[in-house]
N, C-alpha and C positions, 0 to 999 in steps of 0.2 A: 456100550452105552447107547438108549434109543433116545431121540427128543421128539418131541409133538408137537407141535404145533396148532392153539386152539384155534376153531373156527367165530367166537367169538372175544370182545375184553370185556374183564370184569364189571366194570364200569357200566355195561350198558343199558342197565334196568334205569340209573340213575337220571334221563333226562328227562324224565314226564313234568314235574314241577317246578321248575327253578325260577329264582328271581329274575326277572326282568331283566338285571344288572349283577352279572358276577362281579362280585371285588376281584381288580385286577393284584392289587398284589401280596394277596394270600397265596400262602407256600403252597406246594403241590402236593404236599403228603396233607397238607389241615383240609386243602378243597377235596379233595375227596371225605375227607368226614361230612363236612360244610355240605356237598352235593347230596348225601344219602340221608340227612336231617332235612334238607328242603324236600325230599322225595317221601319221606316219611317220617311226618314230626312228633309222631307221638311213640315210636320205635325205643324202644330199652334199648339199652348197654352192648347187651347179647345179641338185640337184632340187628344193632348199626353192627356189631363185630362179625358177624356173618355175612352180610349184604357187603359189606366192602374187604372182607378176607384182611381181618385185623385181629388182633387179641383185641380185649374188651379194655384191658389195662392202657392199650394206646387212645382205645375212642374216649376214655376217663383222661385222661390225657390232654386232647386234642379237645375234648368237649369243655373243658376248663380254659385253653388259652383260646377259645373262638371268645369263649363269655368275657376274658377280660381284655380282646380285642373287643367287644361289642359287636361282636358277627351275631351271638344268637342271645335268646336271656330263658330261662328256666322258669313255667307259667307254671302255679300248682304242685304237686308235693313230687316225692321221686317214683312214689307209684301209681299215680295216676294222671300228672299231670304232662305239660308236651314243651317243647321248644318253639319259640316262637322266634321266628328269621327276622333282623332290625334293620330296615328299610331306610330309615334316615339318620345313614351315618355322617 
């Protein structure tokens, strides 16, 4: 058995746009969805499940208990419109 060791984390695309103020106490599996919707909010299902090496089924998931924490809310229909990040919780 060989292991590898990557030269980078998955994660690291995900810092360019973030809020000002992380919620500190969002789980560590929902911030990572939460992070990759701030970095790209108008990203499908498929995109966020790629960009953070998820099944789509977990960011459908994960994109439902942000919205009924009131992390994010749904602007517009499912295929065209974007997640909008809610700033005054």
């Amino acid at each position: 058995m060989m292991m590898f060791k990557a030269n980078y984390t998955v994660n690291d695309g995900l810092l360019g746009r973030l809020p000002s103020k992380l919620p500190s106490k969002l789980p560590s599996n929902l911030e990572i969805t939460y992070k990759a919707i701030c970095e790209n909010n108008q990203a499908s299902n498929k995109e966020l499940a790629v960009q953070t090496n998820q099944s789509e089924r977990t960011i459908r998931n994960h994109t439902s208990k942000l919205k009924e924490l009131n992390y994010i809310k749904r602007i517009g229909s499912d295929k065209s419109g974007y997640w909008e990040i809610v700033e005054n919780r």
